[in-house]
C-alpha positions in Angstrom: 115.0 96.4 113.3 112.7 95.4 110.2 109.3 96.7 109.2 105.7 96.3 110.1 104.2 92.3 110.6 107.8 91.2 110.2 106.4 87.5 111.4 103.7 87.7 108.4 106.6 88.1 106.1 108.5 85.6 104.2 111.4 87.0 102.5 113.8 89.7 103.2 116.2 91.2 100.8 119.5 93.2 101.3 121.0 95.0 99.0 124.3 98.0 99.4 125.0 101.0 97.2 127.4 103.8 97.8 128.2 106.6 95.8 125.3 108.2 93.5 122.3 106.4 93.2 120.9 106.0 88.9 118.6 108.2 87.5 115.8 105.7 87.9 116.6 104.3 91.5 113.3 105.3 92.5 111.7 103.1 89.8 113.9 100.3 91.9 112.0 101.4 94.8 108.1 101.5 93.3 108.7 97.8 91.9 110.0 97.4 95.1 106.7 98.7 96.8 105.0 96.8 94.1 106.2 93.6 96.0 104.9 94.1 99.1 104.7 91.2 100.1 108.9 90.9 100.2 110.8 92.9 103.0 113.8 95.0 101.6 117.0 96.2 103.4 118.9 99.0 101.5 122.4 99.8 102.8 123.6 103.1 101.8 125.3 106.2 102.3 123.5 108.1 99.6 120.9 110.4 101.1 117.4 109.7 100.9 115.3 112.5 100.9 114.2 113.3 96.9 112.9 109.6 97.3 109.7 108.3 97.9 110.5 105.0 100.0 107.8 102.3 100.0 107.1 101.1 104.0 108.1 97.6 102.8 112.4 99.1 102.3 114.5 99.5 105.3 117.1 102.3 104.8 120.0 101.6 106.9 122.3 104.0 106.9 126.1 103.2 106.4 129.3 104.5 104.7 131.3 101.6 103.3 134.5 101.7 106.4 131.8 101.1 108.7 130.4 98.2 106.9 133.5 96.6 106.5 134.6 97.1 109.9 131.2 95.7 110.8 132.0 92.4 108.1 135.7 92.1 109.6 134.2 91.7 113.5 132.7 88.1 112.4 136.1 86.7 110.5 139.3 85.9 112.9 141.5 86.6 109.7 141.8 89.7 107.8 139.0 89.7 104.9 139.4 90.7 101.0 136.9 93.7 101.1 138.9 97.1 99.2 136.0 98.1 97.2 132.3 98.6 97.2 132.1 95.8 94.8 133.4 93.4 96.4 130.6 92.8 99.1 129.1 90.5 96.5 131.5 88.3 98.0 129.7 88.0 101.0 126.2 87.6 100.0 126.5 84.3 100.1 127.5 84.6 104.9 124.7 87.1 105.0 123.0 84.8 107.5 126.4 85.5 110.0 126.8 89.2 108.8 122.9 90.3 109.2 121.4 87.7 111.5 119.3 90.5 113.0 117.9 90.9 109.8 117.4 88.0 108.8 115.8 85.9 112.0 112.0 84.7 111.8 111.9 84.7 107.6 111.7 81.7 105.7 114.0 83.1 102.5 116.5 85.5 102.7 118.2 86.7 99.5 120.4 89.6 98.3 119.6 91.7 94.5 121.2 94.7 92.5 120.0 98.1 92.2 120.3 98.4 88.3 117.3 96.3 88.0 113.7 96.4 87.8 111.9 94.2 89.0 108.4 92.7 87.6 105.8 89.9 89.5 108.0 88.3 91.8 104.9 86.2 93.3 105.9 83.9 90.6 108.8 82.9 93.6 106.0 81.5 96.1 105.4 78.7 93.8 109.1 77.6 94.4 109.4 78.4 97.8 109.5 75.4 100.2 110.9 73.2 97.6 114.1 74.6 96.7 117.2 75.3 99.1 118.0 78.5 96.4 115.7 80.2 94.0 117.0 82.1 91.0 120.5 81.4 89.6 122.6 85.2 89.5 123.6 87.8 91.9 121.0 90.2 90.1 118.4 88.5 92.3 118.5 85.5 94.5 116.9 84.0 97.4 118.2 81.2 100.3 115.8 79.3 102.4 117.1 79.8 106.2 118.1 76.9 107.9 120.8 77.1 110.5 122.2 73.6 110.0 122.5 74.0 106.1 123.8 77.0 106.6 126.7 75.4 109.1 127.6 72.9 106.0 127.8 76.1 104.2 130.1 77.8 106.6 132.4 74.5 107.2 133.3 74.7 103.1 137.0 75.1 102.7 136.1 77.4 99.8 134.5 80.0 102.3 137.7 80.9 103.6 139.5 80.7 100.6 136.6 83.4 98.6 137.2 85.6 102.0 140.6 85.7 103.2 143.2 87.8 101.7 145.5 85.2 101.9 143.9 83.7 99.2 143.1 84.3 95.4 140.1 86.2 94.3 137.2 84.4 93.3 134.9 86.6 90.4 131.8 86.7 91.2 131.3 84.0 94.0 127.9 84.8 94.5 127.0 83.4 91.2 129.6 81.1 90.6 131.3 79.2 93.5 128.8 79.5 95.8 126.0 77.6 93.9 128.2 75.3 91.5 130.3 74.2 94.0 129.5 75.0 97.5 126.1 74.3 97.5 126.1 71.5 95.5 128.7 69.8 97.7 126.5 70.5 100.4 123.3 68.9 98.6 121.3 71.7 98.1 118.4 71.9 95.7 118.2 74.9 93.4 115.9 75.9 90.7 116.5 78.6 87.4 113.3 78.3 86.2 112.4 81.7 86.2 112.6 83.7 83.3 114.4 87.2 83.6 116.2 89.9 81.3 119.7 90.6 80.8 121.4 92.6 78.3 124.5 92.2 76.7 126.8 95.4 78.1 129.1 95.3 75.1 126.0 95.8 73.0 123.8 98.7 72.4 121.1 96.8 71.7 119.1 94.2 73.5 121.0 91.2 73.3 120.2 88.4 75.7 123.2 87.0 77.9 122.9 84.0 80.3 119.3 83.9 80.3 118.9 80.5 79.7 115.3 79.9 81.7 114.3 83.1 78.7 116.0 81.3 76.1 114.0 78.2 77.4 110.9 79.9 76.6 111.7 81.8 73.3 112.4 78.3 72.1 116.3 79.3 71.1 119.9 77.7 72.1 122.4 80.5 72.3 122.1 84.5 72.6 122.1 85.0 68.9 120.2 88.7 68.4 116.4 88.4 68.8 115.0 91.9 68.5 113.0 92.5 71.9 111.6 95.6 73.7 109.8 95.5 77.4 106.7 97.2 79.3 106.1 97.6 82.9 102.2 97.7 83.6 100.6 97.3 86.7 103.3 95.5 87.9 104.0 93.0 85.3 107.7 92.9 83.6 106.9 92.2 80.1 109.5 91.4 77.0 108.3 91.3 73.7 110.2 89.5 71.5 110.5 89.6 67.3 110.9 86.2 66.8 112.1 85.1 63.2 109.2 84.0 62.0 107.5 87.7 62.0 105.0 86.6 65.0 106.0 88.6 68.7 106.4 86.3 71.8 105.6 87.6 75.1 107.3 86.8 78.4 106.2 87.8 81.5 109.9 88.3 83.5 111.1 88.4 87.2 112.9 91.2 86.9 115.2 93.3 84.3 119.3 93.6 85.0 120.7 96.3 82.9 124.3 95.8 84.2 125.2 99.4 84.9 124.3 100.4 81.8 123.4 104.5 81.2 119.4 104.7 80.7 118.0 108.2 80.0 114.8 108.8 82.1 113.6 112.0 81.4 110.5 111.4 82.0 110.1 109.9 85.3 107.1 107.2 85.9 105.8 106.5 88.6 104.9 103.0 89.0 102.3 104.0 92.3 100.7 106.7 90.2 99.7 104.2 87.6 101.8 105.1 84.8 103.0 102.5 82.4 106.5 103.1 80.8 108.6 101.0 78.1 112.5 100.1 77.9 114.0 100.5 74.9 117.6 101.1 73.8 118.7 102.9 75.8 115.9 104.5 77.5 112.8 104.5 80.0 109.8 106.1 78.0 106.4 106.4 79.0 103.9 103.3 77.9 100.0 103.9 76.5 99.7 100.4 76.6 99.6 99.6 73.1 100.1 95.9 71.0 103.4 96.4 70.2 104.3 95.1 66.9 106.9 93.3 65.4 108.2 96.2 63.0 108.0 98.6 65.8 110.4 96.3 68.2 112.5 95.6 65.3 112.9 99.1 64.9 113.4 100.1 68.6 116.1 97.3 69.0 118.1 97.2 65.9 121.6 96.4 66.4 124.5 98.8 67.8 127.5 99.0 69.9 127.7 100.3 73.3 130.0 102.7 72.6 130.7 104.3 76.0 130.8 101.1 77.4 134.1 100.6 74.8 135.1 104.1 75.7 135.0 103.5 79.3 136.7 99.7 79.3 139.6 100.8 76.6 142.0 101.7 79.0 145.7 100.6 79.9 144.0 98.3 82.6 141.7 96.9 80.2 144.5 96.2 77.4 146.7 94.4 79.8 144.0 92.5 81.3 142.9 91.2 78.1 146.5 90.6 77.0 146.9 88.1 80.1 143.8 86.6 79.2 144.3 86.0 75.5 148.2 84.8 76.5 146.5 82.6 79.6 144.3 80.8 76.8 147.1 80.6 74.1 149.4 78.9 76.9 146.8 76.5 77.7 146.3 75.1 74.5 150.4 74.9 73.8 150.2 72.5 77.3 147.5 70.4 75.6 149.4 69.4 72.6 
């Protein structure tokens, strides 16, 4: 069941959440509705009724044992599926899990929910060209094609990122799936795009595996480059304080703020025509101003994310980075 002039449209997006929805989920929604020309499934079990949903999102409603009983009916072995989280993992079979949804579109793609998204028309330029648009699991779309999807499906690294048989793969969605699967399977793909994505350790905004943004700041690594964004009439906007004391703008895709806690006190409407900014760490409401180097510099100096180290130093946390840090150590020992 999708929505109206399914046939006109030409990409459909799912996405899942369950559990409380952030404080600014319905600014996900309004640059959602901002997008019409994109069809977007939302799987939840959060209830929807303090939300304005735009007519171009599809709630279906779902607590996460039914969707993974759903998921387990198309495997004949027992799939690796305990947590919410883990249905990353199958973003990748979406075609086999959500054919219904998927059927008579030319892209199909998956995104997050702590994102915002800015002028994804920027996408039709690369449509028709490109097997996968967009490099992360933040956003990313898949042109539909049964028998390149088969080659997909016939990868022995499908079963081993679904069974529980096997060991877990992090993040296969953004790893496996396009650095190995799909290359093996001759598929073009494009990260040309430029998009946002903070740092979590950081309190600040630090840029992390942004590399079509780093592209077009000019700069090689995620050394700090004081930036602050805008949201106007649609457009995603980061503006940068570049070293030299000039500010670079750069219109973005979309935002990824990695879970991280905004305050949105005041709440902007995107359909209402209210502009807002995002600043550490905070949605605040935009007059549309030049924003100035001193004034971004000022807005994004740097900090730690505190309750991110608050929440992460744990006994889990120590061991894990124990095993890591003796994993490393060991490996280096075999090389000499």
């Amino acid at each position: 069941m999708m929505v109206e002039n399914r046939k006109e449209r030409h990409v459909v997006i799912i996405a899942n959440y369950f559990g409380r929805l952030s404080n600014y989920f319905q600014l996900w929604l309004d640059t959602c509705a901002t997008n019409g020309w994109i069809d977007w499934c939302f799987i939840t079990d959060a209830s929807m009724e303090k939300y304005d949903v735009p007519k171009n999102v599809k709630i279906i409603k779902s607590s996460f044992t039914e969707l993974k009983a759903a998921i387990q009916k198309k495997f004949n072995f027992p799939i690796r599926y305990s947590t919410p989280w883990q249905f990353c993992l199958y973003r990748p079979v979406f075609p086999l899990l959500f054919s219904e949804l998927i059927d008579e579109y030319e892209y199909w793609g998956w995104c997050d929910c702590d994102v915002l998204f800015g002028d994804l028309s920027i996408l039709r330029s690369r449509m028709g060209r490109f097997d996968k648009i967009l490099p992360m699991g933040h956003l990313s779309i898949v042109r539909r094609d049964m028998d390149f999807f088969d080659r997909v499906m016939q990868h022995p690294m499908i079963v081993q990122a679904y069974s529980e048989s096997q060991p877990a793969l992090t993040c296969f969605d953004e790893i496996g799936y396009p650095n190995t699967v799909l290359k093996d399977v001759g598929a073009t793909m494009v990260d040309d795009i430029p998009f946002m994505q903070p740092d979590v350790h950081w309190g600040h905004y630090k840029t992390c595996a942004t590399h079509a943004l780093w592209r077009e700041l000019g700069v090689t690594s995620r050394a700090h480059t004081p930036c602050v964004f805008s949201w106007c009439d649609g457009d995603l906007v980061g503006h940068f304080a570049m070293q030299d004391g000039c500010v670079k703008r750069v219109k973005l895709a979309y935002m990824h703020f990695f879970r991280r806690p905004l305050s949105c006190d005041t709440v902007a409407r995107l359909g209402g025509g209210i502009s807002y900014m995002i600043i550490p760490n905070e949605i605040v409401a935009y007059d549309g101003h030049a924003i100035q180097w001193d004034e971004i510099v000022k807005l994004d100096r740097m900090r730690i994310n505190w309750k991110f180290v608050r929440d992460r130093m744990n006994v889990k946390w120590f061991c894990y980075k124990t095993a890591q840090v003796a994993t490393k150590a060991a490996a280096r020992l075999l090389k000499h």
